[in-house]
C-alpha positions as CSV (number, residue, x, y, z in Angstrom):
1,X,-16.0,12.5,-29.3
2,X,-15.5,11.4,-26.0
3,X,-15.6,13.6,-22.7
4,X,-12.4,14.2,-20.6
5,X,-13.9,14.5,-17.8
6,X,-15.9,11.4,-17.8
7,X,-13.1,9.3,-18.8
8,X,-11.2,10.6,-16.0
9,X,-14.3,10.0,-13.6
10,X,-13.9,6.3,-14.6
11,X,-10.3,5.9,-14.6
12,X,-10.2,7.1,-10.8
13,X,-13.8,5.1,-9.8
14,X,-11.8,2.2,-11.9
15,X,-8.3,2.9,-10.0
16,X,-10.0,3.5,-6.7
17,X,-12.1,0.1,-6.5
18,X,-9.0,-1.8,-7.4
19,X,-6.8,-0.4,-4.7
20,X,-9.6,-1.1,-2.3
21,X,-10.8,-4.5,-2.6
22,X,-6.9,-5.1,-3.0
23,X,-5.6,-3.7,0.6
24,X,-9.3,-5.2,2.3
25,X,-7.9,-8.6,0.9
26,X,-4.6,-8.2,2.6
27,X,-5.4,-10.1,5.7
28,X,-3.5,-12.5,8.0
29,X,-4.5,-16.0,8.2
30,X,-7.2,-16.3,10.8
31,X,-7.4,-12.4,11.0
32,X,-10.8,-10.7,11.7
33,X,-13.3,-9.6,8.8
34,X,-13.3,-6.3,7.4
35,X,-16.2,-5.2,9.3
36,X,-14.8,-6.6,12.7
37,X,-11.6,-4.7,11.9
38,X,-13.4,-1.6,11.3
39,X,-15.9,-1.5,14.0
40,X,-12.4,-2.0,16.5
41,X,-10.7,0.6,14.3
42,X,-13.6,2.9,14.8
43,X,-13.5,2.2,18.7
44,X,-10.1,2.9,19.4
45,X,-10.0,5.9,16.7
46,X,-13.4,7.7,18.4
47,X,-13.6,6.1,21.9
48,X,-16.6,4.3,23.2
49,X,-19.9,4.2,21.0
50,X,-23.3,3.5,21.0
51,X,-24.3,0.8,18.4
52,X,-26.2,3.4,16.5
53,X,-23.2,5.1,16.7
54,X,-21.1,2.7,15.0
55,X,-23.7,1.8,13.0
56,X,-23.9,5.4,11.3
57,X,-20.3,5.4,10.9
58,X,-20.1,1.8,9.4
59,X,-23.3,2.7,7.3
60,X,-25.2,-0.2,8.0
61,X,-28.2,-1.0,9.9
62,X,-28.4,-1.6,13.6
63,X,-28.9,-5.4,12.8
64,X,-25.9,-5.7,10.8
65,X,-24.1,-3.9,13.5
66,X,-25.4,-5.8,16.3
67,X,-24.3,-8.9,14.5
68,X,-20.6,-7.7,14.3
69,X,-20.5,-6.4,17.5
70,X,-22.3,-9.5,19.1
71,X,-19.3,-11.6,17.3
72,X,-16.9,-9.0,18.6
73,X,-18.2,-9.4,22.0
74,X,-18.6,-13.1,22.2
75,X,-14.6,-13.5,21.2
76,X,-13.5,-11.0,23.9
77,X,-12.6,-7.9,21.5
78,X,-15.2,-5.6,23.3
79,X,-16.4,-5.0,25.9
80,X,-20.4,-3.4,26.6
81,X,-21.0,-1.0,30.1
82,X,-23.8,1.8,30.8
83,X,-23.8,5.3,29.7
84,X,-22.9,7.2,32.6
85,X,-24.5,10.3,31.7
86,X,-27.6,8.3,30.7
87,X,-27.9,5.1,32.1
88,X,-30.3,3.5,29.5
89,X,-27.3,3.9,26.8
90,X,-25.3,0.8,26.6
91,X,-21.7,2.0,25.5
92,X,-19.3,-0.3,23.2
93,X,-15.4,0.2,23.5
94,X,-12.6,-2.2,22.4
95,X,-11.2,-4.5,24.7
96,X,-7.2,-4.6,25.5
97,X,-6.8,-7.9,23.1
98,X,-9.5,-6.0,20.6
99,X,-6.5,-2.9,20.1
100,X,-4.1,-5.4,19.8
101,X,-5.5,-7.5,16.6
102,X,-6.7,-4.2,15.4
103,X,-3.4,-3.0,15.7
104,X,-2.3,-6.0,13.6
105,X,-4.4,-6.1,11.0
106,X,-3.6,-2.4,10.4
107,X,-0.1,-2.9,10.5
108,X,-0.5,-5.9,8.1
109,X,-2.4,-4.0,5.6
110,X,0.0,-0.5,5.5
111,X,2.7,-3.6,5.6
112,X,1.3,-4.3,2.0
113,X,0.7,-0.5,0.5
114,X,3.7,0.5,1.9
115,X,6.1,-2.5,0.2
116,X,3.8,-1.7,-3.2
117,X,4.9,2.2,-2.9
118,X,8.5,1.2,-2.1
119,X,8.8,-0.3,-5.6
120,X,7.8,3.0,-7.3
121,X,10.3,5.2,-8.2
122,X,10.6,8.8,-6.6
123,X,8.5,10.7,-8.7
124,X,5.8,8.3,-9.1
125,X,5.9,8.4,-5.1
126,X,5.5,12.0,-6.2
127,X,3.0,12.2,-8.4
128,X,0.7,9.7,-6.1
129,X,1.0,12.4,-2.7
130,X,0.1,15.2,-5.3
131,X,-3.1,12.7,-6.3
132,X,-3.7,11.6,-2.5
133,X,-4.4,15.6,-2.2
134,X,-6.3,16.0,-4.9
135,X,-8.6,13.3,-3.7
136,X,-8.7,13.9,-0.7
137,X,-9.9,17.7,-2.0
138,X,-12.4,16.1,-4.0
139,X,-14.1,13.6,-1.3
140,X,-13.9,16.4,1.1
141,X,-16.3,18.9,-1.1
């Protein structure tokens, strides 16, 4: 006998993966990686941060981290100043063009979701807000 609640567990793991690796694949040609895009997202989202900062948030090690934001940096996205409450903090914050392809690659991924939801029908558009709560719920506990 099989358990609902498992089989629901991997339907929604199953379901959620999917929709995931689908909308990080919708990219523009020549558009930043997913971790460039996230560390700018992040920036303009919470402000200036500290590379462990963004490196907590992003879930990765300071190395990784530096990496992106070293890439970041060397193509003009951010920009790198002192802490001026504390001087031996270097602070990270996107640059002007750094919004702007952030800004893109957003709009060019909700461009994607939001054609896929315009081809569901009213009360699957429904029944997915109802689900999006749910989730939402369920992450937050």
């Amino acid at each position: 006998m099989s358990d609902p609640i498992h089989e629901l567990g991997a339907e929604l793991r199953t379901a959620i993966a999917r929709i995931y690796r689908r909308f990080r694949s919708e990219r523009a040609e020549g558009e930043l990686g997913d971790a460039a895009v996230e560390v700018l997202a992040g920036l303009v989202k919470g402000g200036p941060s500290t590379l462990t900062q963004l490196s907590e948030r992003g879930h990765v090690t300071t190395g990784s981290m530096s990496q992106t934001v070293n890439r970041l940096a060397d193509g003009g996205y951010l920009t790198r100043r002192r802490d001026p409450a504390d001087g031996r903090r270097v602070l990270l914050e996107a640059s002007e063009s750094g919004k702007r392809i952030g800004a893109a690659a957003r709009a060019h991924r909700e461009s994607w979701l939001y054609a896929r939801l315009s081809e569901l029908s009213e009360d699957e558009r429904a029944t997915l807000g109802r689900a999006a709560k749910l989730m939402q719920r369920v992450a937050d506990h």
